[in-house]
N, C-alpha and C positions, 0 to 999 in steps of 0.2 A: 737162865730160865729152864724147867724143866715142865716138858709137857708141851702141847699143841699152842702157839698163841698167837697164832693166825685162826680164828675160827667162825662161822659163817653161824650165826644166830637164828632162829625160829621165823625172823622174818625175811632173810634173805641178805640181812646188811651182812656185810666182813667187819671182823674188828680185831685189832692188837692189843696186842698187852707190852710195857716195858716195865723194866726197871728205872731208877735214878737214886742219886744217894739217898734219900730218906724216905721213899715214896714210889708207889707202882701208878705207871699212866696208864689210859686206854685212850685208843682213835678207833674212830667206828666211820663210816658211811655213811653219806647221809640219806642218799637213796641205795638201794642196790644197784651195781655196776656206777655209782654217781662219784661226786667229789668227798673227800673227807674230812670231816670236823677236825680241829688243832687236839693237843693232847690233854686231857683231862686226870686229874688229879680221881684215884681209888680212893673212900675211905675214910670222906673227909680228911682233917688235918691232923690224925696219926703218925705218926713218923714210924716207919717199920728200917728192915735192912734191906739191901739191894739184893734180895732173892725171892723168886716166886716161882709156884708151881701151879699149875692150870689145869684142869681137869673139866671135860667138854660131856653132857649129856645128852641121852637120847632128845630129851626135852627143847633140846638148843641153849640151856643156860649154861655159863660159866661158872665154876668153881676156883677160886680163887686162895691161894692158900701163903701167907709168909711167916717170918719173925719180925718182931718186935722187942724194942730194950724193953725191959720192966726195973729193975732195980740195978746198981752199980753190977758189973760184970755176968746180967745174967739176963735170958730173951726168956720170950714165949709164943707160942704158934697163934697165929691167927689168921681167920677166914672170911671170903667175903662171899656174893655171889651176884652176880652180873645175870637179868633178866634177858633184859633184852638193846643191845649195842647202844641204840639213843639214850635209853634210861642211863640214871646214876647208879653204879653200883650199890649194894648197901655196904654200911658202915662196916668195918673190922671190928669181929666178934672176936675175944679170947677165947682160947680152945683148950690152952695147955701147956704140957709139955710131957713126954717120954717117962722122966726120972721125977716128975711132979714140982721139979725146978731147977733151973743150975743153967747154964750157959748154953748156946745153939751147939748141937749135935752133930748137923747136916744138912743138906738142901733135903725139905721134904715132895711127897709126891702125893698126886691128889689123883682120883678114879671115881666114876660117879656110876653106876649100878645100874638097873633096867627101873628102878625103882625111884630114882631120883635121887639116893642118898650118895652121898660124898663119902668116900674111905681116904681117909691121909695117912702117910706112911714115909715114918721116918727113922732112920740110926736115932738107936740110943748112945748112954755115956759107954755102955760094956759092947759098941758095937753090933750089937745084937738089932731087929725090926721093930719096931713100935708099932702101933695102932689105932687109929679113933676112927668110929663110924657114928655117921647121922642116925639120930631116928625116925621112924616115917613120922610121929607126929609132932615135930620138932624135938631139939635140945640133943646129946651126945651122949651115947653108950663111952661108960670107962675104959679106959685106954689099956690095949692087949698086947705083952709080951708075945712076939709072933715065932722067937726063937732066933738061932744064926746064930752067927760070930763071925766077926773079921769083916764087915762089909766094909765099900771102898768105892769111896764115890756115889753119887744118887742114886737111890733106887729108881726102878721106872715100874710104875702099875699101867694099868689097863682094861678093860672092860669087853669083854668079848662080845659073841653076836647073842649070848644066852644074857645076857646082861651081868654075868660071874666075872670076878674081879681076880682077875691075876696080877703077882708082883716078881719083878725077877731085881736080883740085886749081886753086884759084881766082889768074888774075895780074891784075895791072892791063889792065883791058879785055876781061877773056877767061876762061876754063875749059878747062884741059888736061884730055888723057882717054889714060889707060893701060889694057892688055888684053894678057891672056896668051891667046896665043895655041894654045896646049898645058898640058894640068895639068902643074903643076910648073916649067913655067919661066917666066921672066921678061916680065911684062909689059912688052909697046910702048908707046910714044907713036905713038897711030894718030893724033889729031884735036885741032884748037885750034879753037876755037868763041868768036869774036868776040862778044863781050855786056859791057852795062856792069854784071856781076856784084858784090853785096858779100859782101868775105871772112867768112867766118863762118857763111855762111847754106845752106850745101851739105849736100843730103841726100840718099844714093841709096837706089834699093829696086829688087830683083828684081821685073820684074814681067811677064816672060814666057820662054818655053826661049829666044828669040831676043837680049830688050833685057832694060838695066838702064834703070831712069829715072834722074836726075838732078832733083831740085826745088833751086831759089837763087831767092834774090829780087836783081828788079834795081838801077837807081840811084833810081827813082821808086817803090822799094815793090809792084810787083807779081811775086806770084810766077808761075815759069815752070817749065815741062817740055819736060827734053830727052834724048831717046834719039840716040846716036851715030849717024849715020848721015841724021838726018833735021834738020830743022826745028826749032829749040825752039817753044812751044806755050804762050800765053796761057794760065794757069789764074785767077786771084782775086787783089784786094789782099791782101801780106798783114797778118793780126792786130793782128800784134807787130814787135817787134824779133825776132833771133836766127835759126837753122833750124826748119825745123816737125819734126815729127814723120810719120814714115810707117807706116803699115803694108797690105798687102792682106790682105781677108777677105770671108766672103760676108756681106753684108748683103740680106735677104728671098730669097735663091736664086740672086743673082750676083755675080761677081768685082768684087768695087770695093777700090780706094783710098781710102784714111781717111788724112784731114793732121790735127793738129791742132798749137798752139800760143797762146802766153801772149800774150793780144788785150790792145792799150794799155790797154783797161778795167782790167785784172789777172785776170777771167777766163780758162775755158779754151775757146778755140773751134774748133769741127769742123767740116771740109767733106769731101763724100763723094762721087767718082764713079767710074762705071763703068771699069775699069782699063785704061789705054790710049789712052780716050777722049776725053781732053781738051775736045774741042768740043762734048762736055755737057753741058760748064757744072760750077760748083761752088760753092756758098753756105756762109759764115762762119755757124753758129747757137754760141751761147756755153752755155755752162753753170757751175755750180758756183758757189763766193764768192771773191771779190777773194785774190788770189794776191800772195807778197810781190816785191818789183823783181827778185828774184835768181830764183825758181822754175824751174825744169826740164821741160818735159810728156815722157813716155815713152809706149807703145803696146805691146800685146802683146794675144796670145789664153792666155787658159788651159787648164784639165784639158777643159772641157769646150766649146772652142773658142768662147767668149763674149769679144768685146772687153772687153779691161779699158785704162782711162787711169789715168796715175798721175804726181801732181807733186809734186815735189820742191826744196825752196828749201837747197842748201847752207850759205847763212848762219842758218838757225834748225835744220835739220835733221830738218822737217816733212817729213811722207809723205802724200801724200791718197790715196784709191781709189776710183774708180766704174765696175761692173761694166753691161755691157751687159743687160738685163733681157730677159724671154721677151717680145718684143714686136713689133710691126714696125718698120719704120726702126730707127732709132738711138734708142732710149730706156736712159739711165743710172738705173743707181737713186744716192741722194742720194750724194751724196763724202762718205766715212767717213777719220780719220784712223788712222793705223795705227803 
């Protein structure tokens, strides 16, 4: 999965997204902070592939993005959009594809604007970025060469606090970075940022009206932070394998960043610092029981703006949860499965 799929709705419920072979589930809440409905079928009875991309707006709905077969050896992208957690999502709209047909490309990525529209962003066949944006009065502006070459592994977009849609995307040796310039049109290729990046491991997060962060780990396992325009920034080895997770919240009365991710142990481990900061410092503390080789960690705040983590193993389709407690630091109460 790519994208946020833990995320807290307009009305306060939490809800997930997964994958399964032919089909994207969601579990939602049935109250906020209450017990949680079983998993429900996206999309009606579509059969898409086992990849999704989530893209979370101001609004509180979810954008929903996969492939799907369409003809012998060849997909095409399709969208959905999730209201609100109880509701059904709507059905899987076709949207596309990059080269106007031919085979999946890549996991795509989905970003939703100040404005409510959904930007998806995906590898073409010449590896180069793709593009499709909503219109405000429904239906989909044509699909825009964004440029690049050599990308490697998901892109990750993002939506800053201006509501401007950034995409960074990993190549051999490096990290491209796109930015709209203006709501509504088409992100640049402002900046290539030399680093020996591994693909897979890119995570952005808004974290001020000016920068998006960027977190990747490099070729030696540590992870890094990088705002356009500056310096990347030593943060911690990381965990695990794969992207960490991000999110900012106040912890004891200030703006910090929360990572976390699936630590080689199979636990889940947190580090926390002041947002922006980087020189810090930031410490791995683990929590929770031994997690399976496939598990997911997700981040989000709820109704009553309390971190909650939550992991997810698509191949058993185990859910864990542990809520931030009335405490200081960072105290979880135990991981409950759900």
């Amino acid at each position: 999965m790519n994208g946020d799929w833990l995320i807290r709705g307009r009305d306060g419920r939490l809800s997930v997204y997964l994958t399964s072979d032919d089909a994207v589930l969601c579990r939602a809440e049935r109250a906020p902070g209450g017990p949680w409905d079983g998993p429900r079928r996206v999309g009606g009875d579509q059969r898409v592939h086992p990849v999704l991309a989530v893209g979370h707006g101001a609004d509180g709905y979810a954008h929903l993005v996969s492939w799907r077969p369409t003809v012998k050896a060849e997909a095409g992208l399709v969208h959905s959009v999730h209201y609100r957690p109880l509701l059904a999502p709507l059905d899987w709209a076709p949207v596309g594809h990059p080269d106007r047909r031919g085979a999946r490309t890549g996991p795509p990525a989905v970003a939703v604007d100040a404005e409510g529209r959904a930007h998806v962003f995906v590898q073409d066949k010449a590896t180069g970025l793709g593009m499709l944006v909503q219109k405000e009065k429904g239906g989909w502006e044509p699909w825009r060469d964004l440029g690049g070459k050599g990308i490697e592994g998901p892109p990750v977009a993002v939506a800053g606090e201006s509501g401007r849609i950034e995409v960074y995307a990993a190549v051999s040796g490096g990290i491209l970075h796109w930015r709209q310039e203006e709501a509504g049109g088409p992100p640049r290729l402002e900046e290539a940022l030399e680093a020996p990046v591994r693909p897979g491991t890119l995570r952005a997060l808004a974290t001020s009206a000016e920068h998006t962060t960027l977190f990747y780990t490099d070729g030696s396992g540590e992870v890094w932070a990088w705002r356009p325009g500056t310096k990347p920034a030593p943060l911690l080895a990381a965990a695990g394998a794969g992207p960490v997770a991000a999110i900012r919240c106040a912890l004891d009365g200030h703006d910090c960043t929360l990572l976390a991710q699936r630590s080689a142990s199979g636990r889940v481990a947190f580090a926390a610092y002041p947002t922006e900061q980087e020189s810090a410092g930031a410490w791995w503390a683990e929590s929770g029981p031994q997690l399976a080789s496939d598990a997911e960690v997700a981040l989000a705040v709820d109704h009553e703006d309390r971190v909650v983590a939550a992991t997810l193993s698509p191949s058993t389709g185990r859910l864990l949860l542990s809520r931030r407690k009335d405490e200081p630091v960072l105290a979880l109460t135990a991981w409950q499965e759900v």
